[in-house]
N, C-alpha and C positions, 0 to 999 in steps of 0.2 A: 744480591744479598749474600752475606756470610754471616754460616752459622757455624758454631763448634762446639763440642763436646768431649768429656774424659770418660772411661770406664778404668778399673783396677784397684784395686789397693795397695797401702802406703808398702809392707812385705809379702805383698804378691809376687808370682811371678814376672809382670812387665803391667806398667801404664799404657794405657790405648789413647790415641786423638785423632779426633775424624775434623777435618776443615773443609765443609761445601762454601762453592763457590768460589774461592781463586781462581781468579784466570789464568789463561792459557800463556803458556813463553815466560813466565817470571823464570828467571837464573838461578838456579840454589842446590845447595849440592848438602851429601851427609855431616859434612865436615865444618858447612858454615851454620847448621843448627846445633851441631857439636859445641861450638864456639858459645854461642848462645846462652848453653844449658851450663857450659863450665863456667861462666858469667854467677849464675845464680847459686852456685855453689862456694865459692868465694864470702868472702866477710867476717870481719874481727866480731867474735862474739860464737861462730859455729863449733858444733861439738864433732868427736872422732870419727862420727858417722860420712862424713863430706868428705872423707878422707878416703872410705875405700869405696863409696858407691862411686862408678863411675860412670853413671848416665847413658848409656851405650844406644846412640839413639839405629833406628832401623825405618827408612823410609820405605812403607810394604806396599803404596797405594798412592795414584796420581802424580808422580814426577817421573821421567825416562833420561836419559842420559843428560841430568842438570839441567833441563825445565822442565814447569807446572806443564797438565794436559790439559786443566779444566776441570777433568774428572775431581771427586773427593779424593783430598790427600788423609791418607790413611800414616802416621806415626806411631810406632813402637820404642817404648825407652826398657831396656829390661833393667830388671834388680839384680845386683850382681851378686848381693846376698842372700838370696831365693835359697840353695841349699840346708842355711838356717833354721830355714822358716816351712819347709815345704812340710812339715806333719801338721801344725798349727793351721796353715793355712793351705791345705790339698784341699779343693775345691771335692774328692768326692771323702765320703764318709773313711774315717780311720779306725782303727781297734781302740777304745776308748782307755783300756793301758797304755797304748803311747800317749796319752795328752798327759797319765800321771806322772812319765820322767821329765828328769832334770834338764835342761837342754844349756848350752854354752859356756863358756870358761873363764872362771876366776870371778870375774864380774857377778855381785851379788842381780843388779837388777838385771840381767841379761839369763841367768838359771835356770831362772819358775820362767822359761818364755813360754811354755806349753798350758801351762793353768790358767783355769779362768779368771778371767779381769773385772770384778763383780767391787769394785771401789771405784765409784765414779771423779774426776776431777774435777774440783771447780774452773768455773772458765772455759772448759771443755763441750762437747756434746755430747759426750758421756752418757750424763744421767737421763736430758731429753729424748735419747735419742734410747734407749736401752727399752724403756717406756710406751716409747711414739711407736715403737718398731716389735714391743712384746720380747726383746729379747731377754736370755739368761746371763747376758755378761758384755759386757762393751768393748770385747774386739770385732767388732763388725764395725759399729761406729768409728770409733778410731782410726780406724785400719782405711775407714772412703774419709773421714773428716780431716786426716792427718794433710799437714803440709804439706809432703812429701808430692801429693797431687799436683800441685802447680810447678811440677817439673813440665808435664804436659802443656802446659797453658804458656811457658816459656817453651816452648819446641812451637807450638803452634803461632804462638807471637812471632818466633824467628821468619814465618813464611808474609807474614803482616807487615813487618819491617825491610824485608827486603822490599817485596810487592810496592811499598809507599813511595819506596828511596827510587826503584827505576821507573815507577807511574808518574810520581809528583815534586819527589826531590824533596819530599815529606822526609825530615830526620829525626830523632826521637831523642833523649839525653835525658838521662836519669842520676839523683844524689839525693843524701840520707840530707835532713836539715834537724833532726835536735834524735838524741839518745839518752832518756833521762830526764837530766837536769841540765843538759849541754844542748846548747840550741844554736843557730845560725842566729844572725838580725833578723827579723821581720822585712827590714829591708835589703836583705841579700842580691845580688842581680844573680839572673838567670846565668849558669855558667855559658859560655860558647861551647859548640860542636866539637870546636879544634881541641875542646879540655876533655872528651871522652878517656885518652890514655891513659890521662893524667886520674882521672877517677878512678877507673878500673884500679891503676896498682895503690891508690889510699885502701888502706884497710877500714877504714870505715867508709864510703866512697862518700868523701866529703870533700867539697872544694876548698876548707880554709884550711889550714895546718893548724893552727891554736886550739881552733874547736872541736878540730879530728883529736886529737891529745888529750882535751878535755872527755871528750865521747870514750876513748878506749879504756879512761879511767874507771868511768859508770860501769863499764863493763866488766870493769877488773873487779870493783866493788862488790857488784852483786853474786859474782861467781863466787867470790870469797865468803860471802855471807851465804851462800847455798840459797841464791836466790836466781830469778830471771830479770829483765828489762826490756820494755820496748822504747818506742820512739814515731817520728815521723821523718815521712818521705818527700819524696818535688818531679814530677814529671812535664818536663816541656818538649814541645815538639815546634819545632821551625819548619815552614814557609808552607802552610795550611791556605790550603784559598777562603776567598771569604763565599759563606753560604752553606758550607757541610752541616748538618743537620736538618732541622724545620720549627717554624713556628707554629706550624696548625695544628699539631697532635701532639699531647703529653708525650707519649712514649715514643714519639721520634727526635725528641728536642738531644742535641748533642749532649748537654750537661746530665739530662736525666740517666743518657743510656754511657756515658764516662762511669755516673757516682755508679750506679748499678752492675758496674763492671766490678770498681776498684773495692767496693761490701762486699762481691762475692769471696775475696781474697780472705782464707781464713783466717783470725785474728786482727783485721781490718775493724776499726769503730766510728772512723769519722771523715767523711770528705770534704775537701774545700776547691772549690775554682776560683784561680785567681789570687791574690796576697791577701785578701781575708780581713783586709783594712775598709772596704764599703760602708757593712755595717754599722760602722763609726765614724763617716765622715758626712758633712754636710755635702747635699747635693753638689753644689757648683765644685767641689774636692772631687766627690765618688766618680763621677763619671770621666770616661775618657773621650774629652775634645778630638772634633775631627780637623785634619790640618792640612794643608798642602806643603809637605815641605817644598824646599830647596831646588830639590831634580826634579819637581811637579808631581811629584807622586802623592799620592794621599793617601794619610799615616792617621796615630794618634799621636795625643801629647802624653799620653801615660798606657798605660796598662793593667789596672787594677781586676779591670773586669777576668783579668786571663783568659784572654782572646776569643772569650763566648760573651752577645746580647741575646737576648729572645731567643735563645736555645740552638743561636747557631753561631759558626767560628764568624768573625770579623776582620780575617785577617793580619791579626797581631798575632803573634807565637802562644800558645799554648802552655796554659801552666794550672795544671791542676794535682793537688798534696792530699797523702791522706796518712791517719797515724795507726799504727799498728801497736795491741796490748800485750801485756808483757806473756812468754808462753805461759800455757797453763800446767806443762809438766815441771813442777816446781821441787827441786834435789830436797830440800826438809818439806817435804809432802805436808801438803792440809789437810784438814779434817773433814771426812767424810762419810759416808755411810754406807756399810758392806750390805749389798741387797740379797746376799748371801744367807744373814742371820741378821740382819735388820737392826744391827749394833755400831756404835759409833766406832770408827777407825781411822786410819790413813789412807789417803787418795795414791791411787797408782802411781808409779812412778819406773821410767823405763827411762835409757839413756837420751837424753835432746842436747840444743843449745838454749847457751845462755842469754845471747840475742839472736834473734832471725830477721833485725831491721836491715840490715845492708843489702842480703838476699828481696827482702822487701821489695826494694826499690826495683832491682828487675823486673821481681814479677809484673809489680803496677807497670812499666814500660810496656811489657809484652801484655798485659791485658788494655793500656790505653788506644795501643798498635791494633790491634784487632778491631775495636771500633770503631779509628779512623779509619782503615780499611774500611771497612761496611758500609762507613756514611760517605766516604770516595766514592765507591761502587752504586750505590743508592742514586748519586746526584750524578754522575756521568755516564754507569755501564758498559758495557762493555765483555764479552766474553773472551778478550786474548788482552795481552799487553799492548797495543798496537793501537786497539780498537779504544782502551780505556787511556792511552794519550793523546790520540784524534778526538777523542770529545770532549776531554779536559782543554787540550789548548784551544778549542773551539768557544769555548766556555769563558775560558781567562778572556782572548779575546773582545767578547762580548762585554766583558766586567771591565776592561782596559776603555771601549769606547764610551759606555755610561758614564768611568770618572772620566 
């Protein structure tokens, strides 16, 4: 079983992720979770910030000269803008004059970084969370609710994705499908593997050119209105055996613990498995016929289900979207409430992006990576690389003689 977790804040000194249970002998080195992280930092739509964090990841715990031990892999990503921030955010008590200077240059929202943030955001966790938690001001919330966190969760994805690709030949591929009012078809096909390049350099990582054109408009649009935008994502994964998950217990069913993954993602609202077309069709349409093709193998004739029945994979590819809302740090600030002097005002406002969909879609990859992983390990086990491919091909096997 794998389990994982973040500690740190968005201008803390460094993100923490702990990943139990990786097995032992996966291959992975600083450099290919480097790759990763610079992935998600990437996309038309990101503000000046992506520009100088540089992600600097630090593997402190379970990997030795480019493989996993088994042990818990312990990852450190530091902030490279920490010097900024270190009165604001010094974990021990400061001289309560320093929080009343100015801090940073030029930049009006960047000055007051020291003073309290007592204007909650709509959209935000702000106000809940200022509340929930008895605080006096919503940099605490912020600072663990901020995006910025799923830098980690794409570091700990990266050991998910490798782990799948040398366990099961499991690949992952990720694309933005609408920004806005610019959307793919409903009936897009799932890009191929061989188009990963080809994604990464789109700046909106979209597979068509017309609608990547249309998408960087929206973008252009709302930035210029001093507004934000969201949009939806598409994560498939190829050559998934059939059976990862369970029927017998809610909270093992693949689909449950996919959506439960892809909600945790901040600004996440809605999941889909599958083309999302079901709903609407009549039975003898909805469902995917089972066939023998050509080579004898047994296939579907469609794929609507995206590649989960009864809560586990069927051996079609993997396809599950989810749509992320527009940020909530919005350049002409909304209306809200100083809990300060309990007077109407304007909601916080510190520098962001204008979209974080493209980013999006990593992340959803590296948190769908993780799952898979867990529900691999769940139905084979295995504690090294070795162990978890002797039981998997023992396994197919088995599944090969049934058809």
């Amino acid at each position: 079983m794998l389990r994982w977790m973040s500690a740190g804040e968005s201008h803390g000194p460094a993100l923490v992720g702990i990943l139990e249970g990786m097995p032992a002998g996966v291959a992975i080195t600083t450099a290919k979770v480097g790759e990763y992280l610079a992935s998600r930092r990437a996309g038309y739509g990101r503000g000046t910030r992506q520009k100088f964090e540089q992600d600097r990841a630090h593997l402190v715990g379970g990997v030795i000269r480019g493989k996993t031990t088994g042990a818990p892999i312990a990852l450190l990503i530091e902030n490279s803008e920490w010097p900024k921030w270190e009165t604001v955010m010094s974990p021990d008590p400061v001289d309560p004059q320093a929080l009343k200077v100015d801090a940073g240059k030029g930049d009006q929202r960047e000055v007051a970084r020291n003073k309290p943030l007592t204007r909650p955001r709509p959209g935000h966790a702000d106000l809940a969370g200022m509340l929930a938690y008895d605080l006096e001001e919503a940099r605490p919330v912020l600072e663990r609710a901020s995006a910025r966190e799923t830098a980690i969760r794409v570091g700990l994805g990266a050991f998910a994705q490798e782990f799948l690709k040398q366990a099961a030949r499991i690949e992952l591929i990720s694309y933005v499908t609408q920004i806005g009012q610019a959307s793919l078809a409903d009936s897009h096909p799932i890009p191929a593997l061989c188009e990963q390049e080809k994604l990464a350099e789109n700046p909106v990582r979209c597979p068509d050119k017309k609608v990547s054109e249309q998408m960087i408009a929206q973008i252009d649009a709302a930035k210029k209105n001093g507004d934000t935008i969201g949009g939806s994502v598409e994560v498939a994964a190829y050559g998934i055996p059939i059976g990862l998950g369970s029927h017998v217990s809610a909270d093992r069913r693949l689909d449950t613990r996919l959506a439960a993954a892809l909600m945790s993602i901040p600004a996440v609202k809605t999941v889909k498995v599958g083309d999302g077309t079901q709903p609407y069709l009549p039975g003898s349409a909805a469902h995917d016929e089972i066939v023998r093709a050509d080579n004898g193998e047994i296939t579907r004739a469609s794929n609507h289900a995206g590649g989960i029945e009864g809560g586990m994979s069927n051996g079609q590819p993997l396809r599950v979207s989810c749509a992320f809302k527009p940020i909530s740090t919005v350049p002409r600030a909304l209306r809200s409430i100083d809990l300060a002097n309990g007077e109407q005002s304007r909601a916080i406002h510190q520098r962001s992006d204008t979209c974080a969909v493209v980013p999006g879609a990593v992340i959803a990859q590296a948190q769908v990576a993780l799952v898979l992983a867990d529900a691999l390990l769940e139905h084979v086990g295995g504690y090294s690389l070795a162990q978890v491919r002797e039981n998997l091909e023992a396994y197919r096997k088995r599944v090969e003689a049934r058809l």
